[in-house]
C-alpha positions as MATLAB code, in Angstrom:
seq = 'XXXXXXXXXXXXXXXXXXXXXXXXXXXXXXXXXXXXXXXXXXXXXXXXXXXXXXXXXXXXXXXXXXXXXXXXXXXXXXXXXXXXXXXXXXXXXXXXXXXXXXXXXXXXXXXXXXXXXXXXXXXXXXXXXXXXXXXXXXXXXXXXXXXXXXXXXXXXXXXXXXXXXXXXXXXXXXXXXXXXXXXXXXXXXXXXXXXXXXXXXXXXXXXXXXXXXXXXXXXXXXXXXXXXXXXXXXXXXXXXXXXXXXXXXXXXXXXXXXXXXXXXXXXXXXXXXXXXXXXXXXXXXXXXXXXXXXXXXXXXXXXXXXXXXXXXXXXXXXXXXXXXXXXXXXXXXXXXXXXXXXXXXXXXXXXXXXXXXXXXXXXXXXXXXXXXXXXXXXXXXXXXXXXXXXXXXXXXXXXXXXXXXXXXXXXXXXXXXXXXXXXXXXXXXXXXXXXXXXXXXXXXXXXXXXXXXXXXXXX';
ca = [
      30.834  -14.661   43.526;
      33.927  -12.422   42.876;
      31.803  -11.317   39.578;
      28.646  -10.810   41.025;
      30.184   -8.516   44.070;
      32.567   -6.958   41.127;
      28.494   -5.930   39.052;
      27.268   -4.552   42.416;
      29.757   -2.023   42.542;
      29.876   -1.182   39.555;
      25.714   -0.900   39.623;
      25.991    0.817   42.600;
      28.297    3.499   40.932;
      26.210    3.600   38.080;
      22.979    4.461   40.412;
      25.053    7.769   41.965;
      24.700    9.005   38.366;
      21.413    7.762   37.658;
      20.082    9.084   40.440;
      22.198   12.054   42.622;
      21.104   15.535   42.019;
      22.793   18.132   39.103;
      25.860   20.343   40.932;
      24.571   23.508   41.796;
      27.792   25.446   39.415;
      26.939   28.837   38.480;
      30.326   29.006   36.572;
      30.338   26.599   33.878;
      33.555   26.846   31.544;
      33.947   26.326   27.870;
      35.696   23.063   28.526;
      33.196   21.902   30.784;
      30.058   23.042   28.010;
      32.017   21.060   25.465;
      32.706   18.094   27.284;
      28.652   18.399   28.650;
      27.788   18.171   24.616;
      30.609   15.264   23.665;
      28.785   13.030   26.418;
      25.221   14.009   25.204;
      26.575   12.602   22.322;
      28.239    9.573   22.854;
      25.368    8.501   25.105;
      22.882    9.302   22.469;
      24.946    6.253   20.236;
      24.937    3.970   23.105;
      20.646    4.150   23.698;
      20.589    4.151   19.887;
      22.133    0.939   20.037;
      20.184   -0.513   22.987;
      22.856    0.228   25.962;
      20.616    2.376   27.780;
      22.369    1.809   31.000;
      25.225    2.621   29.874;
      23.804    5.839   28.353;
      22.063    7.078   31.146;
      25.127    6.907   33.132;
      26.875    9.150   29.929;
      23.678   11.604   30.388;
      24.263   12.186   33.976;
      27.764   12.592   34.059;
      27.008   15.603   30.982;
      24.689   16.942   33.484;
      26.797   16.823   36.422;
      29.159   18.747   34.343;
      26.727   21.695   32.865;
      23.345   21.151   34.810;
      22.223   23.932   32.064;
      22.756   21.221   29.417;
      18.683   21.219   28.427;
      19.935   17.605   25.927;
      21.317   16.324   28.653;
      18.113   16.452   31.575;
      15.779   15.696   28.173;
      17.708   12.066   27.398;
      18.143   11.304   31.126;
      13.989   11.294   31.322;
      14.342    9.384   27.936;
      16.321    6.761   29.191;
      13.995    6.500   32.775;
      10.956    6.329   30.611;
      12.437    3.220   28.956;
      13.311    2.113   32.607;
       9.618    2.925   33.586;
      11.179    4.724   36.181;
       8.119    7.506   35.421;
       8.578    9.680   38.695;
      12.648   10.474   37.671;
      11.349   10.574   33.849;
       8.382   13.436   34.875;
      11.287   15.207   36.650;
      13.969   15.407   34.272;
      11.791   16.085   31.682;
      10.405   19.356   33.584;
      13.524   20.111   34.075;
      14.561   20.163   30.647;
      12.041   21.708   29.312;
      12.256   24.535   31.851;
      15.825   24.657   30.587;
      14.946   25.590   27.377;
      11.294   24.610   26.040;
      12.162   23.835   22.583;
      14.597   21.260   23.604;
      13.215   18.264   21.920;
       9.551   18.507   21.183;
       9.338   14.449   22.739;
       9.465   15.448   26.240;
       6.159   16.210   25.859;
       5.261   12.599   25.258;
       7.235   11.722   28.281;
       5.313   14.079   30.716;
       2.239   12.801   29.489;
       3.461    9.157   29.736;
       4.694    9.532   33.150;
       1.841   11.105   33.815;
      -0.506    8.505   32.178;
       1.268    5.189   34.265;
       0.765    7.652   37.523;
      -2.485    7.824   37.154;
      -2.767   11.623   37.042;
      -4.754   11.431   34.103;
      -6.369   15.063   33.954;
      -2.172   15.986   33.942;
      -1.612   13.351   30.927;
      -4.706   14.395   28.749;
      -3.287   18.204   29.590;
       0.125   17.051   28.110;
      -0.773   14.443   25.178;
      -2.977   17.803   23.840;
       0.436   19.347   23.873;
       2.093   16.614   21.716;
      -1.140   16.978   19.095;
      -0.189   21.019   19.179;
       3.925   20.357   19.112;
       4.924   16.727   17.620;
       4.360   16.398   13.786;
       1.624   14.261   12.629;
       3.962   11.598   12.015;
       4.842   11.692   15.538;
       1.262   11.954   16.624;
       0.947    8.856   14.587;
       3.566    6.932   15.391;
       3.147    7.540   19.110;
      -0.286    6.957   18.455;
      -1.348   10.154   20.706;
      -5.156    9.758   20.195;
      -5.293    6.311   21.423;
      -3.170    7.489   24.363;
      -5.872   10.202   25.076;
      -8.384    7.890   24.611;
      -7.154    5.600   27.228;
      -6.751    8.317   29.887;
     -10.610    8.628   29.139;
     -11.786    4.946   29.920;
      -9.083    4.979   32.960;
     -11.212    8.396   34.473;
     -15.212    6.528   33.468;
     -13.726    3.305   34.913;
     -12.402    5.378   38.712;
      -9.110    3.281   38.160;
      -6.576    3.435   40.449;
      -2.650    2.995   39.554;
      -1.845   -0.784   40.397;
      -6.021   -1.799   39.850;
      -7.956   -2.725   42.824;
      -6.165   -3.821   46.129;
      -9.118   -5.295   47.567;
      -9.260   -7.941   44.911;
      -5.437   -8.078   43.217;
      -3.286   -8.736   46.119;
       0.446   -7.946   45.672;
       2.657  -10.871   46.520;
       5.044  -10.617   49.710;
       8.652   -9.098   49.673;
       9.250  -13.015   50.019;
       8.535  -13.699   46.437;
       8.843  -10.218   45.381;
      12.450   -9.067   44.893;
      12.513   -5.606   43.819;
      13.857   -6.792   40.309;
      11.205   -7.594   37.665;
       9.218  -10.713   39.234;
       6.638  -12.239   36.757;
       5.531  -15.291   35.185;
       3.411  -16.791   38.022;
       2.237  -20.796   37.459;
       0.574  -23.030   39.803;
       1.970  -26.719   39.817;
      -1.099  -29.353   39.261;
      -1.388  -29.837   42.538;
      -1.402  -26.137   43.577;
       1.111  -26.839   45.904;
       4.135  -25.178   44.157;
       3.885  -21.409   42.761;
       6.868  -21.331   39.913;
       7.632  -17.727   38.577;
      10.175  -15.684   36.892;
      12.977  -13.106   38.180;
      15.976  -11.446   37.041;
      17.545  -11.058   40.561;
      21.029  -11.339   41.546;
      21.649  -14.665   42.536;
      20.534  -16.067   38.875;
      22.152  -19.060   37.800;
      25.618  -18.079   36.994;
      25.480  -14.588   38.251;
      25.330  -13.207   34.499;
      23.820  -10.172   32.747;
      22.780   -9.982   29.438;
      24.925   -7.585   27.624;
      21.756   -6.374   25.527;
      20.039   -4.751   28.225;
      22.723   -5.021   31.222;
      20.405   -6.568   33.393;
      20.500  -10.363   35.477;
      19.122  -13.263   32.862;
      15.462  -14.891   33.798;
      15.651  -17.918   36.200;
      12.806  -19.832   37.168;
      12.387  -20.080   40.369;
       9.722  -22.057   42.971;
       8.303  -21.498   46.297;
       5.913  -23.383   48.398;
       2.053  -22.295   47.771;
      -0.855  -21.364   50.473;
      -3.072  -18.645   49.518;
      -4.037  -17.714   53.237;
      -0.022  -17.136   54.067;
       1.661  -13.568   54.597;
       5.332  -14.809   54.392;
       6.665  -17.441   51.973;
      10.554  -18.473   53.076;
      11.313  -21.430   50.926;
      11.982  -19.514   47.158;
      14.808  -20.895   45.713;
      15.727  -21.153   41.999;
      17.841  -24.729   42.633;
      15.678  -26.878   40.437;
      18.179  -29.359   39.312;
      18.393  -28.849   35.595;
      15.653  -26.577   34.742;
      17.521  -23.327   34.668;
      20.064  -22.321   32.633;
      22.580  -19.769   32.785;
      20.891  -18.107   30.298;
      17.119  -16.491   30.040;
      14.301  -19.392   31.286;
      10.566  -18.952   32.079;
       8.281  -21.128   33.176;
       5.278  -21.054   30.738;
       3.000  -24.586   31.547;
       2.846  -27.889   32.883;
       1.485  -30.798   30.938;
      -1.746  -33.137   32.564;
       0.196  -34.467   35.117;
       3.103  -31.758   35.861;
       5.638  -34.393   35.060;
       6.214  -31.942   32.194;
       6.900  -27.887   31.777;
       7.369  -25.806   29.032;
       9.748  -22.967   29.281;
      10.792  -20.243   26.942;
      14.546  -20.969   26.564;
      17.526  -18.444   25.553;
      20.786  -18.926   25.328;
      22.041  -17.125   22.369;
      24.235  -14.663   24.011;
      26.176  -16.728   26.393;
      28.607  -19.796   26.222;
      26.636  -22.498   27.052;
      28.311  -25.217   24.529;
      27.457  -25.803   20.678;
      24.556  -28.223   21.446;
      22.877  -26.729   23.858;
      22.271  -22.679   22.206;
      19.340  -21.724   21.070;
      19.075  -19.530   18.058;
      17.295  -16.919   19.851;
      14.552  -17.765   22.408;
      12.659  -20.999   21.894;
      10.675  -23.211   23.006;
      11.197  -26.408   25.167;
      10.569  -29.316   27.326;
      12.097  -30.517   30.827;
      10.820  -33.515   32.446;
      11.014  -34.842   35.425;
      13.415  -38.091   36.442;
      11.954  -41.044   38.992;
      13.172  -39.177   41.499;
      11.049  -36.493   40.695;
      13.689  -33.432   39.944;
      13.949  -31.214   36.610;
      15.920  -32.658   33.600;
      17.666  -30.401   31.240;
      15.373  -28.810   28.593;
      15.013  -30.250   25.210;
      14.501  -27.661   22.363;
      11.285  -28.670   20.450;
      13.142  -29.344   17.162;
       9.857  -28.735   15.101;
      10.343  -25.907   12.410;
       6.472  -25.251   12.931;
       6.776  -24.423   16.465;
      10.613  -22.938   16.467;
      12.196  -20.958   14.052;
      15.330  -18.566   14.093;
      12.517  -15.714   15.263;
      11.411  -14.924   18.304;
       9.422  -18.017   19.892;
       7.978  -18.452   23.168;
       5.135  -18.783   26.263;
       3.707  -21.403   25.254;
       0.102  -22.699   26.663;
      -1.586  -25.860   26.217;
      -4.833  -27.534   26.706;
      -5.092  -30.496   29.266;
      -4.585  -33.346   26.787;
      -1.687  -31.262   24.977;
      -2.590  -31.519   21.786;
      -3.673  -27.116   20.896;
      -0.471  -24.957   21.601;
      -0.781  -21.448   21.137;
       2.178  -19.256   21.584;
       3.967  -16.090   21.245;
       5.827  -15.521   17.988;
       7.578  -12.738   16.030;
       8.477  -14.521   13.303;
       6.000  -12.515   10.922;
       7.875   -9.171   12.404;
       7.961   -7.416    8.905;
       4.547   -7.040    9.183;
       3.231   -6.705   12.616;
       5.076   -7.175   15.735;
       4.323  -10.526   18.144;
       1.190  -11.865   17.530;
      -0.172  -15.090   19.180;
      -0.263  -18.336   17.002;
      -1.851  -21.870   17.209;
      -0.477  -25.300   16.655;
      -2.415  -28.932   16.902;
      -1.153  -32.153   17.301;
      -2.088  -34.909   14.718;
      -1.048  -38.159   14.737;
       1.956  -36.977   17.294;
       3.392  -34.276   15.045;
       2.592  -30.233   15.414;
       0.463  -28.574   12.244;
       2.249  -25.636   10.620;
       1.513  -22.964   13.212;
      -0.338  -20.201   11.894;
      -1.512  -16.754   13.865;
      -4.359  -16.563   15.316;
      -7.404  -14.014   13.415;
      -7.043  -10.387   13.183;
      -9.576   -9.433   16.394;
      -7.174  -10.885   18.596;
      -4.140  -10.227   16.578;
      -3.303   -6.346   16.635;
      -0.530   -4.674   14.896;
       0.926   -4.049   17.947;
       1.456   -6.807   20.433;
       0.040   -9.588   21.403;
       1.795  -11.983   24.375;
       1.610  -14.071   27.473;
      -1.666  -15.909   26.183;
      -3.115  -18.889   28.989;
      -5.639  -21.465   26.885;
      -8.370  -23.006   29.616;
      -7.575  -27.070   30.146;
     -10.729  -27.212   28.319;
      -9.516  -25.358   25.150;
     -12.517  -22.667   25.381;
     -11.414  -19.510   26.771;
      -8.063  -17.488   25.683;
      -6.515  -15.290   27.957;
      -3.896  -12.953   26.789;
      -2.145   -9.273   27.333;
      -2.424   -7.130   24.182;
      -1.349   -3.188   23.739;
      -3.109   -3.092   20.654;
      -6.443   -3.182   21.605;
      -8.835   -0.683   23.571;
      -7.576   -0.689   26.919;
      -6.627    1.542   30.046;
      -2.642    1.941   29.054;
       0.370   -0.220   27.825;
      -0.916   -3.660   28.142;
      -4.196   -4.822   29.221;
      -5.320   -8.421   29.915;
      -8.169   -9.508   27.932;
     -10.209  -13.320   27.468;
     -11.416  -14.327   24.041;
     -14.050  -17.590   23.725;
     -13.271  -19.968   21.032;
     -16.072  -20.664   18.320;
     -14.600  -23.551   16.225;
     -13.663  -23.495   12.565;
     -10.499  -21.248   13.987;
     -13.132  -19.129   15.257;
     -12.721  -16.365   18.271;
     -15.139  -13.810   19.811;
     -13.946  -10.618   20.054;
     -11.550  -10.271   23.275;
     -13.059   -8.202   26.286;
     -11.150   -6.131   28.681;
     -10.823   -8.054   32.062;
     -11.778   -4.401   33.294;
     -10.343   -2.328   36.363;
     -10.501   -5.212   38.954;
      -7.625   -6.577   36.594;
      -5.965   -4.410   34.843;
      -4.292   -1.044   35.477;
      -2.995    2.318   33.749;
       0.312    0.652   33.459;
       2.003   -2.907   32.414;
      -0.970   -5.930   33.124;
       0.662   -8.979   31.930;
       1.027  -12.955   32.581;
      -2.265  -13.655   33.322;
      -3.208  -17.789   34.692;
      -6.430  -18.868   35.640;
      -7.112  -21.266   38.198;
     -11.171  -21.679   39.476;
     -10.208  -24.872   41.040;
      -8.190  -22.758   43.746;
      -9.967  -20.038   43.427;
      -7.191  -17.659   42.157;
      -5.554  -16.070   39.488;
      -1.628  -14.610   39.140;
      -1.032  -11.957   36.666;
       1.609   -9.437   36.720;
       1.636   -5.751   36.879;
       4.175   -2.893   36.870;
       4.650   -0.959   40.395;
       5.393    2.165   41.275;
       7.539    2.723   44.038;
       8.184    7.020   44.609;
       9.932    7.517   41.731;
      11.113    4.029   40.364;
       8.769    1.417   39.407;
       9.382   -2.617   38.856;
       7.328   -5.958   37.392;
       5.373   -7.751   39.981;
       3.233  -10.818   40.551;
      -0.154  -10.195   42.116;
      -2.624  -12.867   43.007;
      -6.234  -12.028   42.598;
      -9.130  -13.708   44.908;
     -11.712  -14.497   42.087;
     -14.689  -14.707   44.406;
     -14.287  -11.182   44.797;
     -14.408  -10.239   41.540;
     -17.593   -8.467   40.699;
     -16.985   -6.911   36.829;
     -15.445  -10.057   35.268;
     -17.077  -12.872   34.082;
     -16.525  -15.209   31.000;
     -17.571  -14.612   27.863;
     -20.854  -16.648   26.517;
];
């Protein structure tokens, strides 16, 4: 407790810098200038390295010391467009580029991003023309500018709005929704129990992961009615199944005695046995008296392997896994991959085909009970902005029809993610990035699917 109350106060420092407004000093002095520039620097090694929080705070305090410091402003919006804060990142972008409009020719980009996920989309086309006429073509390339545009485009034929259509994808109560990143949503069996994923304060242990300084994933649980406005019972005490390292739920087997969760705990002390080499996949089952067991790695090199492994999805008699994996990263980035079962043992795993594997990324894939319909979140692929959700049938012979866009009842100019189907109850969960004013966070919607009108599945 004494460490958690000790983070608070030091996050609650850090958001005075992150957030309070430049001094208004008309007198800077040489001493101040220099120190401004020193701090633009030794933030700039911290993002470089991943520390962004740390950065920011390095950025702020440079600004606070010469608000004329045009670096400064420009890698404060940097660091909120990584945060997806887009409201501060428009803002101190403006501002730097009012402070000198050559400052970096990126802040650009991050007006049109910010721009883009706000659904001002006349204001991001206006601004991603500005990167074609600034950035180098490398740039143009890299931040693949024309793809950007051409998103803002479908986003204006399609009228969408910035979180997709309220009428139809229902935000989930403060109850359930913390305020941190939320996400992850799965339905027990018995669609009694909604599990999902957080990285609030009072995760297991109370620890933050030193790569991005934010709480580790718990899995929590909360009781489920689709008609209620309040939920009170979320808790994240279930027994063994959380760690004090990253967990999230992925899927229950047939009869929900079983869940597979994507498992990390490389970066904290959690005894020899029982770390992972990075994030993998594993098991927890339930005891007779019906309460979570600790998870057991899959210790398969054809599922798990020192890369990047996780969300798994099965079909109801558990013998097709498909899952997330990066470990083909010199190539592409995560793509989606398949496994079967034969004779009790997993099949090399081997990705998925090139329509539904982009060289971008692929993630968060759901496979029907039946084994005929993939759902999964790509950024690769045409879309509206960031990730879209999209459902793919399966042909046989390793066979998949082309994915198509869940469209605007679904998916949004921002984040769309996580997506689990469920006709039997009439639902689905996904999860979506919000924007609140200027700050924004990961959220699990529920969407009614007898009032969706533009979505059906594929023939």
């Amino acid at each position: 407790m004494k460490n958690i109350t000790m983070l608070l106060c030091a996050l609650f420092i850090s958001a005075s810098y992150l957030f309070a407004a430049p001094a208004d000093t008309t007198k800077i002095s040489l001493r101040e200038k220099t120190a401004s520039l020193l701090m633009v620097e030794d933030g700039k090694k911290d993002f470089a390295e991943g520390y962004t929080r740390t950065a920011i705070v390095k950025f702020r305090q440079a600004l606070l010391k010469d608000p004329a410091n045009a670096a400064a402003a420009f890698w404060v919006s940097k660091c909120h467009n990584e945060f997806k804060n887009y409201g501060y990142a428009l803002s101190y972008a403006k501002d730097a580029l009012g402070i000198d409009p050559k400052v970096d020719d990126e802040v650009f980009y991050i007006i049109a991003n910010a721009y883009h996920r706000m659904n001002e989309l006349d204001m991001a086309l206006e601004y991603y023309k500005k990167c074609k006429d600034e950035m180098s073509s490398y740039a143009v390339s890299v931040l693949r500018i024309e793809e950007r545009m051409a998103e803002c485009t479908r986003a204006k034929e399609a009228g969408l709005t910035a979180a997709g259509n309220d009428a139809i994808k229902h935000i989930l109560p403060e109850d359930i929704n913390s305020g941190f990143d939320d996400y992850g949503a799965v339905l027990s069996k018995d669609g009694k129990t909604l599990y999902f994923v957080s990285r609030r304060v009072n995760t297991k242990g109370g620890g933050v992961n030193p790569d991005d300084q934010r709480f580790y994933e718990d899995i929590y649980s909360v009781a489920w009615d689709k008609n209620a406005t309040a939920f009170d019972s979320v808790s994240n005490d279930l027994a063994q199944l959380n760690s004090i390292g990253f967990d999230a739920i992925n899927a229950f087997n047939r009869n929900g005695g079983a869940a597979y969760i994507t498992l990390n705990t490389s970066t904290v002390e959690v005894g020899r046995s029982f770390t992972t080499k990075g994030s993998d996949i594993a098991i927890s089952r339930k005891d007779e008296s019906g309460a979570w067991m600790q998870p057991v790695i899959i210790d398969d090199a054809n599922i798990n392997t020192s890369f990047f492994e996780g969300s798994a999805t099965l079909d109801k008699f558990g013998n097709t896994m498909i899952f997330v994996s990066d470990r083909n990263g010199m190539e592409k980035r995560s793509d989606l991959y398949i496994s079967r079962k034969e004779e009790g043992k997993w099949t090399r795993a081997v990705a998925l085909p090139d329509n539904i594997n982009t060289r971008e990324n692929e993630t968060t894939p759901f496979l029907t009970p039946d084994g005929k319909y993939l759902f999964f979140s790509s950024n690769g692929l045409e879309g509206y902005g960031d990730y879209d959700i999209y459902v793919s049938k399966y042909l046989g012979d390793d066979k998949w029809s082309d994915p198509v866009n869940l469209g605007p009842e679904v998916n949004s100019v921002t984040s769309d993610t996580h997506f689990q189907y469920y006709p039997e109850y009439g639902v689905a969960f996904c999860s979506s990035i919000r924007l609140q004013d200027e700050k924004s966070s990961m959220d699990l919607y529920v969407i009614d699917l007898k009032q969706l009108t533009t979505f059906s599945l594929p023939k």
